[in-house]
Every structure is written in structure tokens, then in C-alpha cells.
C-alpha positions as CSV (number, residue, x, y, z in Angstrom):
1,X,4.4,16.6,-59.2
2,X,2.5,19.0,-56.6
3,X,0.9,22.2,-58.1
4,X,1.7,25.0,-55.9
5,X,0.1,27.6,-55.7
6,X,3.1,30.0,-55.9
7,X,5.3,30.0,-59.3
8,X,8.1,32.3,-59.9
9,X,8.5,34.9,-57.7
10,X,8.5,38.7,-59.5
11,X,11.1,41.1,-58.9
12,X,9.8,44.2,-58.2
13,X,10.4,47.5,-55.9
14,X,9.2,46.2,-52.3
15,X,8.0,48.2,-49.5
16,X,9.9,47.6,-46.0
17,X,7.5,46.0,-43.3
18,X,8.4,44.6,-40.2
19,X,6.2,41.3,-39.0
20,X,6.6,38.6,-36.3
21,X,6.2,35.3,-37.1
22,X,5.6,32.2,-35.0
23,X,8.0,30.0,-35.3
24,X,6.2,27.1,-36.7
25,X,4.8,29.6,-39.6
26,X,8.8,30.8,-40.4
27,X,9.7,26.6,-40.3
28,X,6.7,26.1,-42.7
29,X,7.7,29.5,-45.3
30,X,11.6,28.1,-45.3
31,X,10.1,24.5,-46.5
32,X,8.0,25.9,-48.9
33,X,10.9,28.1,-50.0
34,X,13.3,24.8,-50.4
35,X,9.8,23.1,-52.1
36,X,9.3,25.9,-54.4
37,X,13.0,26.1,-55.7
38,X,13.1,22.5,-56.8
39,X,9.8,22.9,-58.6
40,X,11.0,26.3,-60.5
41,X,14.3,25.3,-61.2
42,X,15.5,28.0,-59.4
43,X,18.0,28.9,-56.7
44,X,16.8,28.4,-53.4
45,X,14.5,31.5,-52.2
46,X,14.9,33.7,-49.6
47,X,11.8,32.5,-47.3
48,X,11.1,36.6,-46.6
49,X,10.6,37.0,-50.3
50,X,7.7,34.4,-50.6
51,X,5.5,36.0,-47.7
52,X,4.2,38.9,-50.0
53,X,3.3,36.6,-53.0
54,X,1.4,34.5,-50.6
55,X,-0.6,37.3,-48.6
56,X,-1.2,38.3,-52.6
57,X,-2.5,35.0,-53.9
58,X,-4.5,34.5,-50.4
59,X,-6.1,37.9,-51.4
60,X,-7.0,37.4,-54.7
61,X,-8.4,33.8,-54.2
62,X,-10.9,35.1,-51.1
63,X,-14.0,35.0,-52.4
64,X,-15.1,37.8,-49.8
65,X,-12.4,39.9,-49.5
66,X,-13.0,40.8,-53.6
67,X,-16.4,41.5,-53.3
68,X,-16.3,43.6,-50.3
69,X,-13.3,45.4,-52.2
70,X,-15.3,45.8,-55.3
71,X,-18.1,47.1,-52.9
72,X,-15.7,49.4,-51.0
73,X,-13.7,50.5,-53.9
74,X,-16.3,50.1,-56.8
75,X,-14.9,48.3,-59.9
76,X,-13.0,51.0,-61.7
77,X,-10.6,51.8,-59.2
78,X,-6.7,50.5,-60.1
79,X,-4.9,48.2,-58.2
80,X,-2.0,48.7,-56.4
């Protein structure tokens, strides 16, 4: 079995944003959506609800992106 890099997707108080998508990218999230249900064991996702954990998890797994933020930001500064 594949490890994805995505797991259960949190419930929690979303902000409303409106993106385009290429086609070929909303084809590839509604795959992954019908991928990542049968790996949970859960219902099938909504492929909208998936973007946000991904841009997440592609955050916080750039190497650059968290040092530049703990430049920026300095290290005590909360999340979120």
C-alpha cells in the first residue's frame, strides 16, 4: 500500500477563497480524492476539501519557505 502524503482530512472553520484550476490539476485532486478515501476508510472526499491540506503539507515540507518564514517572522511568532 502507497503512503500518501495526506491522511484524514481535519474539520475545521475554513476561510472562503476563490481559485481556478486547470483542468488537468482538478482531474488529478478528484483522483487523489477517490485514492485517498479508499486508503482512510472513509467516504469519498470532496476534491475542494483536499486543496488546503495539500498547499499545507507543501508548506511545511519546503525547506526554504520555513527558513525564510522563521527569518521573516522570527521563531516565536504563532501559527496560523
Amino acid at each position: 500500500m502507497a503512503k500518501l502524503k495526506l491522511g484524514t482530512i481535519a474539520d475545521d472553520k475554513p476561510v472562503k477563497l476563490a481559485i481556478e484550476l486547470p483542468a488537468a490539476v482538478h482531474r488529478d485532486i478528484r483522483a487523489y480524492a477517490e485514492v485517498l478515501a479508499k486508503e482512510t476508510g472513509q467516504a469519498a472526499y470532496d476534491p475542494a476539501k483536499l486543496i488546503a491540506p495539500m498547499l499545507a503539507r507543501f508548506m511545511a515540507t519546503d525547506r526554504a519557505f520555513a527558513r525564510l518564514r522563521r527569518i521573516s517572522y522570527g521563531a516565536t511568532r504563532p501559527r496560523g
